[in-house]
Backbone bond lengths (Angstrom), bond angles and torsions (degrees), N, CA, C in turn:
res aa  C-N    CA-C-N  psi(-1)  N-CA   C-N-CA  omega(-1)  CA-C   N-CA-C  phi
1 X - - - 1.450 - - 1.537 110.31 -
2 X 1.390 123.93 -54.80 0.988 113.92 162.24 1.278 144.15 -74.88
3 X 1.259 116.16 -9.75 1.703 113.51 148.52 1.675 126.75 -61.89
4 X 1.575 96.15 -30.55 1.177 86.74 179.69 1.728 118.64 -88.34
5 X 1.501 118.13 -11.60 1.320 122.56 148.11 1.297 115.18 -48.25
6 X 1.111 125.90 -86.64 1.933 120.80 145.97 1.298 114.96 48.15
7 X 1.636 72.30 -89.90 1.713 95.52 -168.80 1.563 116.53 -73.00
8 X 0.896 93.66 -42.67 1.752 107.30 -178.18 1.273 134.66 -53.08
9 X 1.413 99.56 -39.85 1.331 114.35 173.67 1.655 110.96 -144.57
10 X 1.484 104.96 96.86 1.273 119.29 177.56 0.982 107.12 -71.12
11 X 1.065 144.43 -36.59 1.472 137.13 -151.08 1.642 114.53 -105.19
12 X 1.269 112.71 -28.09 1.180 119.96 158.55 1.684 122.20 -10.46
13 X 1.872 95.18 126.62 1.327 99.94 178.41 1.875 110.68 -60.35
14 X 1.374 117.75 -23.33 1.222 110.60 -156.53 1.467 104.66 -100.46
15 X 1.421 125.14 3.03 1.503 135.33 -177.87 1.541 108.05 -31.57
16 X 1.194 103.18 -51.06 1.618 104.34 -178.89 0.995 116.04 -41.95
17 X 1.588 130.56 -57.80 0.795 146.20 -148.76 1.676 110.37 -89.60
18 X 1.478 101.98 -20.57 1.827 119.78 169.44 1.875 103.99 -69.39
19 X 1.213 102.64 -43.99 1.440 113.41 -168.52 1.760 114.01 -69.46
20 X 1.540 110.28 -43.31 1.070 118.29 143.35 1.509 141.88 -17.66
21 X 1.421 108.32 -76.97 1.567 136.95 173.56 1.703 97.03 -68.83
22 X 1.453 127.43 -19.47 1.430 117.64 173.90 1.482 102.35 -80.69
23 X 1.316 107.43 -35.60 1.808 91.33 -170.74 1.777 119.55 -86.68
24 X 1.605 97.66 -8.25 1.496 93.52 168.26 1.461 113.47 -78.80
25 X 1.471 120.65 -52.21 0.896 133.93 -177.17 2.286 114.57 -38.28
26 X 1.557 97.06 -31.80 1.498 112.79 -175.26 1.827 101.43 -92.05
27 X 1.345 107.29 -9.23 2.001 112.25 179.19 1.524 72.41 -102.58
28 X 0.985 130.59 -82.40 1.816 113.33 -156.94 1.528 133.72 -37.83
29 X 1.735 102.76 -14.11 1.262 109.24 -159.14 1.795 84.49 -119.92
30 X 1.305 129.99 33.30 1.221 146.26 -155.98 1.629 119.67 15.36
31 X 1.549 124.32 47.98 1.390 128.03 -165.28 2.118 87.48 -120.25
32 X 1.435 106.07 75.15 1.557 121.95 -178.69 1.763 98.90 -57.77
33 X 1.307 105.17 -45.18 2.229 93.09 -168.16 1.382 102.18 -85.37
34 X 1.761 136.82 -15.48 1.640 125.78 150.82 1.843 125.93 -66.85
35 X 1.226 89.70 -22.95 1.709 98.10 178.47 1.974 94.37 -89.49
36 X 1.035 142.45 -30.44 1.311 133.33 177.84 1.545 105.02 -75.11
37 X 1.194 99.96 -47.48 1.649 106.29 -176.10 1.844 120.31 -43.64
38 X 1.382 102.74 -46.97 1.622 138.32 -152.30 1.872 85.18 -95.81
39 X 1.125 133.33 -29.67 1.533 130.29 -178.58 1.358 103.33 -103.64
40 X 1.251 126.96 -18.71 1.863 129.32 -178.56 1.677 87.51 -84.13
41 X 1.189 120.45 -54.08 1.675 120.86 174.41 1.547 109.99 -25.58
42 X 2.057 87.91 -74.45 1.158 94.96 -175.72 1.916 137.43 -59.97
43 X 1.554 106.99 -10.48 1.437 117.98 -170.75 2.244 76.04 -87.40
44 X 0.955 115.85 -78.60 1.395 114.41 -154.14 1.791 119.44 -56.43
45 X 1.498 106.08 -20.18 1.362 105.84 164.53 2.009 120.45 -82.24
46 X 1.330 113.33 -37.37 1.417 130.38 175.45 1.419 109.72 -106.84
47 X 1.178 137.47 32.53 1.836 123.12 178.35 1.210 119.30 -46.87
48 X 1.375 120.37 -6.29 1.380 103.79 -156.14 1.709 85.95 -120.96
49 X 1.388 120.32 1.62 1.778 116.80 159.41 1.019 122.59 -75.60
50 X 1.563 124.45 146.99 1.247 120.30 -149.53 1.792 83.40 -86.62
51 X 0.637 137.44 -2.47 1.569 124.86 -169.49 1.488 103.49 -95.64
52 X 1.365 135.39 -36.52 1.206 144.58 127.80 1.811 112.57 3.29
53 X 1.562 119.50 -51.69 1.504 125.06 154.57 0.922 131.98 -33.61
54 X 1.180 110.92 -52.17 1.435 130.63 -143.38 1.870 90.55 -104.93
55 X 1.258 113.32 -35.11 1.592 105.37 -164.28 1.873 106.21 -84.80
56 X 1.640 102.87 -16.89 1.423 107.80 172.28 2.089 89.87 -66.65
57 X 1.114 115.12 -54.57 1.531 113.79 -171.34 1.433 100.95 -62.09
58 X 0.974 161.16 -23.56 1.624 157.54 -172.75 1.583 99.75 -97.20
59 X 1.239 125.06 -44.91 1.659 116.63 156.73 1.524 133.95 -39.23
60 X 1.705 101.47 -48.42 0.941 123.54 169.70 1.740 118.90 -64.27
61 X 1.316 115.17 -47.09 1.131 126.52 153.79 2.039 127.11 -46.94
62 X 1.061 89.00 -44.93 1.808 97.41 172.65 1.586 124.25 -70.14
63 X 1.441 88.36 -34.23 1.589 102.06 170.56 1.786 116.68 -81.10
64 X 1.275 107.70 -38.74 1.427 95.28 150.07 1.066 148.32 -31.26
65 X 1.367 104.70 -42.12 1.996 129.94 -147.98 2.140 70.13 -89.06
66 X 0.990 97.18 -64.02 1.533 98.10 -164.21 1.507 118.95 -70.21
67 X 1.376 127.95 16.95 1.763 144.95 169.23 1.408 83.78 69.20
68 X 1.043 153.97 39.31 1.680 131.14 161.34 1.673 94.85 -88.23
69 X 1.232 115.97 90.13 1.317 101.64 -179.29 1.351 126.49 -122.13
70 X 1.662 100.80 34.86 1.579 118.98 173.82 1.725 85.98 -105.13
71 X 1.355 136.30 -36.57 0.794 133.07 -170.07 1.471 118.98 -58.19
72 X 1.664 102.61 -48.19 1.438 148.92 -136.10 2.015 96.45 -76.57
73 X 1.648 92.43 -54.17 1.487 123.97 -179.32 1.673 104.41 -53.71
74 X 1.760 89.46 -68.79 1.685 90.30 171.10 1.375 131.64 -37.08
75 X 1.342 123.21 -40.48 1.381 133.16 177.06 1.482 108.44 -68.79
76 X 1.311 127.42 -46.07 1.567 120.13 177.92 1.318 115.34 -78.54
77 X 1.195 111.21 -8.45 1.249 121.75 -178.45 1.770 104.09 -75.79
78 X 1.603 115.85 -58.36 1.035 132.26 149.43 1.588 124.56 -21.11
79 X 1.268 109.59 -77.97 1.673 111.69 163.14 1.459 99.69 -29.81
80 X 1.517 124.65 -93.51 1.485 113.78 -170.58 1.388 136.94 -38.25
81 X 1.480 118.08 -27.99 1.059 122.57 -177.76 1.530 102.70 -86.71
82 X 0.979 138.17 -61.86 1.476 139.44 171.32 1.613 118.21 -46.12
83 X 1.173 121.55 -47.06 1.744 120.13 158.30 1.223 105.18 -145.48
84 X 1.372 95.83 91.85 1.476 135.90 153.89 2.344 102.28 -37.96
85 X 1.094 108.66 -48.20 1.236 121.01 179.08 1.464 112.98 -75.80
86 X 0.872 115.59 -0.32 1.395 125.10 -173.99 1.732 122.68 -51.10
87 X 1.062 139.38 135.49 1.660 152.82 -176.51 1.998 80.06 -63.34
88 X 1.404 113.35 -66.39 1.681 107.86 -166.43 1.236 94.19 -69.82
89 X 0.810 153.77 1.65 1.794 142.00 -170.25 2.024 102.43 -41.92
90 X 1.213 91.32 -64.63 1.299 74.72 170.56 1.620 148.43 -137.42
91 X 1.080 77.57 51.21 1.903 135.66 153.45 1.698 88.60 -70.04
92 X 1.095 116.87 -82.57 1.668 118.68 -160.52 1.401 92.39 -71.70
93 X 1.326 152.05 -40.78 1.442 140.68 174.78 1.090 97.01 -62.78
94 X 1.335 151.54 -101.19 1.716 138.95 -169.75 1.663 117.90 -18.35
95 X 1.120 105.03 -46.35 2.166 122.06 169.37 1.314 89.34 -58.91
96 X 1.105 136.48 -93.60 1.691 143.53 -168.41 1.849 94.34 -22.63
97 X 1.293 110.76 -86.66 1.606 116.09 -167.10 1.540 104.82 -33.12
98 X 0.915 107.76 -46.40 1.503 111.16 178.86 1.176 127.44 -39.60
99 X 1.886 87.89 -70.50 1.866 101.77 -174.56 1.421 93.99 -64.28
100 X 1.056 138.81 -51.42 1.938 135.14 169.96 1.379 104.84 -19.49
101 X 1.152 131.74 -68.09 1.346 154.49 -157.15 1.765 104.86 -78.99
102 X 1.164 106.03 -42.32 1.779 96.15 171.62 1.766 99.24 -89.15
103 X 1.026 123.51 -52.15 1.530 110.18 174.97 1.190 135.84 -31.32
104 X 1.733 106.68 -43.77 1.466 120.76 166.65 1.585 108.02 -62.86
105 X 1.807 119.27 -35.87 1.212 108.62 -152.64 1.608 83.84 -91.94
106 X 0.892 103.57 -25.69 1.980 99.31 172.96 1.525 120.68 -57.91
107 X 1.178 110.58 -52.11 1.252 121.76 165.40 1.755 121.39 -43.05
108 X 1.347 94.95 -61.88 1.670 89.13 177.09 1.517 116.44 -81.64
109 X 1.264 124.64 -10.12 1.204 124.35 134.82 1.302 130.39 -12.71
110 X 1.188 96.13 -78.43 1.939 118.18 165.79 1.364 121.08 -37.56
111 X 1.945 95.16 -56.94 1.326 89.55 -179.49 1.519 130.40 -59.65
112 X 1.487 100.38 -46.90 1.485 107.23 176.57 1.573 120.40 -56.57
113 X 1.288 135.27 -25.65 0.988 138.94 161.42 1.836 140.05 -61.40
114 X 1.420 81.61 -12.37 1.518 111.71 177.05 1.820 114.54 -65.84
């Protein structure tokens, strides 16, 4: 349904919000690099939609699920720095401490296993 909104109507005031519902819909159906793809779209074609927020935080979130969490950090890091004003602001600061906190514990993980 929503691809074919998508397609249909490009121009649409609510696209964002199509592009959105495409990249959850591609994390729900567990396809993590089409749901990043479809929300990196959506942050660089609409940045200035508020849903655009939220999909830097669900990136950030996906990359979690999958330990990329130099990546993971970068992205919430991103959210804050780009809208500082942000509803997730700290949504992505609580995400950040986190992925910090398993990275480190990942890390020495490693080490000890060595």
């Amino acid at each position: 349904v929503y691809q074919r909104a998508r397609d249909e109507y490009p121009e649409a005031s609510f696209r964002p919000e199509i592009l959105f519902q495409l990249g959850e819909c591609a994390a729900r159906l567990g396809d993590a690099d089409a749901s990043e793809t479809v929300l990196r779209e959506l942050i660089q074609t609409f940045p200035e939609a508020t849903v655009a927020q939220e999909a830097l935080l669900r990136i950030g979130q996906i990359l979690g699920e999958q330990e990329r969490w130099k990546e993971a950090l970068e992205t919430y890091r991103e959210l804050m720095s780009r809208y500082p004003e942000s509803a997730f602001f700290s949504d992505a600061l609580h995400a950040a401490a986190l992925v910090a906190w398993a990275r480190r514990g990942h890390a020495a993980l490693s080490v000890r296993g060595r």
